[in-house]
C-alpha positions, 0 to 999 in steps of 0.5 A, spaced: 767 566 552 760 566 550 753 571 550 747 567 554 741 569 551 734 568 555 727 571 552 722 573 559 717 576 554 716 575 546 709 577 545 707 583 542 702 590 544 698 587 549 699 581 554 696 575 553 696 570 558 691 562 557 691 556 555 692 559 548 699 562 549 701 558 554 708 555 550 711 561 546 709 565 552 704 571 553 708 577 557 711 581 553 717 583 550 724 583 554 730 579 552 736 579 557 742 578 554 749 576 557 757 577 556 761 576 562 759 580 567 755 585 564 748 584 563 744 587 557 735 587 558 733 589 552 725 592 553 722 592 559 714 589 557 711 584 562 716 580 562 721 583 566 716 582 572 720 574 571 726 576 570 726 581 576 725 575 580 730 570 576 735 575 577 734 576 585 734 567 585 741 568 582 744 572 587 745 575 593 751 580 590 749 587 588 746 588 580 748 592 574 744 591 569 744 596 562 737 597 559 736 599 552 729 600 549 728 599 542 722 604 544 718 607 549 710 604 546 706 601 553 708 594 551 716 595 551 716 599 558 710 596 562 714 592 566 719 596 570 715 598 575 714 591 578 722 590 576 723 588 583 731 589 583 730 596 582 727 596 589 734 595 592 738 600 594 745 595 593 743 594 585 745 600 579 742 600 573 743 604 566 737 607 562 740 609 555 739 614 551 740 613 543 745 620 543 748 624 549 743 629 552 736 624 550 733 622 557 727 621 554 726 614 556 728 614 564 724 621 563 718 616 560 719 611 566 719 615 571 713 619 568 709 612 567 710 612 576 705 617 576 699 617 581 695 617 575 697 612 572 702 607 578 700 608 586 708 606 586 713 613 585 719 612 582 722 615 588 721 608 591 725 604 586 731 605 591 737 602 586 741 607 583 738 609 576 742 612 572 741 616 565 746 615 560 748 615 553 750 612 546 755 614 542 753 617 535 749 611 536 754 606 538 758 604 544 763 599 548 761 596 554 765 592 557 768 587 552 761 588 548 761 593 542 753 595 541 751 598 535 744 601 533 740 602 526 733 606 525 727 602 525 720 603 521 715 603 526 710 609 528 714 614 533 720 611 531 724 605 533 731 603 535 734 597 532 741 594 537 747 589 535 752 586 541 758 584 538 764 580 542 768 575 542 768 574 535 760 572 536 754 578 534 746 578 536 741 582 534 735 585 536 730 588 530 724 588 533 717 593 532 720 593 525 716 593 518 719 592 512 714 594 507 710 590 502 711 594 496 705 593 490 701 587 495 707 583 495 714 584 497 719 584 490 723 579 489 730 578 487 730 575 480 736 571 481 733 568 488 727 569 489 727 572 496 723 579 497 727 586 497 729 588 503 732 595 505 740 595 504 741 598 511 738 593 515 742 587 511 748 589 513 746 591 519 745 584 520 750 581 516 753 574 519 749 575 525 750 569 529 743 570 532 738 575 529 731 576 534 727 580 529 719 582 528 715 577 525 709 578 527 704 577 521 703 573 516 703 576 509 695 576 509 696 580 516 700 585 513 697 587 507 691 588 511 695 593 516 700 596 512 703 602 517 701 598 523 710 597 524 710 590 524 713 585 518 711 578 515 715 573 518 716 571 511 719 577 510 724 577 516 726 570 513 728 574 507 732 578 511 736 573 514 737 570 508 739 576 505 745 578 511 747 571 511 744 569 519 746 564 523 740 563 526 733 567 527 728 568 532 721 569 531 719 575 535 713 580 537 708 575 537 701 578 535 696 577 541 691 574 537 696 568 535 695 562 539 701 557 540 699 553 534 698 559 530 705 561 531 706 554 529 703 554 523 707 560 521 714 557 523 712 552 519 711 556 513 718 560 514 721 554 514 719 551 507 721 558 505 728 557 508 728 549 503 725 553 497 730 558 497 736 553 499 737 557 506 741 555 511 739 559 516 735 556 522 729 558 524 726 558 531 720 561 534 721 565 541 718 563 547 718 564 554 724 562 559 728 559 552 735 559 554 740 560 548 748 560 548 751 563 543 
């Protein structure tokens, strides 16, 4: 059995529609992943929207869907309220926390229905929205074993990994991995920058890892704390962990599609200097990945 991976928003902080954006996409951050019959949604940005209408295309059966938030920053949850299928009474859909008892982000969810903020109450979503819980960071649903590690993004972060099958996914978005000194510290005996150990092993062998690339090096040394990393450094990474395949994620509002290419060029000419094997591609909307 194989997952199926789909990216319905791959933007980051802001969507950006127009004629600038229009290939790798302008909604942002959702990714939808599947095993079987159990469907994981990684973020709910603006992307959902799309997906939401994707979803009811599909089918007329009931849906259970599990959502994990990597955080809860306005560009991750803003578009759940426009999530058509949590309209329906028949579908069921599992809001997780990272621990038992830690309902803050079904609490954030509801919170951002308010009249204040939404003319919707979250009392019309009329499927069933249940509050539930990781294990110590971990647990098996269905065949999936998902595992989480901490991020370095400002309020914090949740990292998530989806193994099954023999197959593993994961999903290292809003993280930035330090340029130390100005510029990242390479390995002597590699040339590829120091990354943190936790988040090597944490990605160790992936077959596919969706990681925050949302700066080039210049970008990055002029907003350092900002919670973001260069795509070169997320190579690294990936170098590092031996990755199969790495998906350039979180792109920054201000990139058009041929700044996004410039920089995957530039991450592929690093992968060839340091005689990677990894390949690197840029999310964009709608792409569809079996894995």
């Amino acid at each position: 059995m194989d997952f199926y991976v789909q990216f319905w928003g791959t933007r980051g902080s802001i969507p950006t529609p127009g004629m600038r954006t229009r290939r790798y996409g302008g909604n942002t951050s959702c990714v939808e992943i599947r095993f079987g019959q159990e469907l994981f949604i990684c973020d709910a940005g603006s992307g959902i929207r799309d997906l939401g209408v994707n979803l009811l295309e599909r089918t007329d059966a009931p849906i259970t869907a599990h959502f994990l938030f990597s955080h809860a920053h306005w560009d991750h949850i803003q578009g759940f309220p426009f999530f058509e299928p949590a309209y329906f009474s028949q579908n069921l859909f599992y809001i997780y926390g990272s621990t038992v008892g830690d309902d803050r982000f079904y609490r954030l969810l509801s919170g951002q229905m308010r009249s204040d903020y939404f003319p919707v109450a979250f009392s019309a979503l009329k499927a069933e929205i249940a509050a539930a819980y990781l294990d110590n960071g971990g647990r098996t649903i269905g065949q999936v074993q998902i595992g989480t590690v901490p991020l370095n993004h400002p309020g914090g972060c949740i990292g998530y990994s989806f193994f099954a099958g023999g197959k593993r996914i994961v999903y290292l978005t809003d993280n930035e991995i330090p340029l130390p000194d100005g510029l990242a510290s390479p390995n002597p005996a590699t040339g590829r920058r120091a990354v943190p150990a936790a988040l090597v092993e944490f990605v160790r062998d992936a077959d596919l890892l969706i990681a925050d690339g949302q700066f080039t090096d210049a970008e990055h040394l002029a907003r350092p704390g900002w919670g973001h990393s260069s795509c070169l450094t997320a190579v690294d990474l990936a170098l590092h962990g031996g990755v199969k395949q790495l998906a350039l994620f979180h792109h920054d509002p201000g990139h058009s599609d041929a700044d996004v290419d410039f920089m995957l060029h530039d991450c592929s000419e690093r992968v060839a200097k340091l005689d990677g094997n990894v390949k690197v591609f840029a999310a964009r909307e709608r792409m569809e990945l079996k894995i």
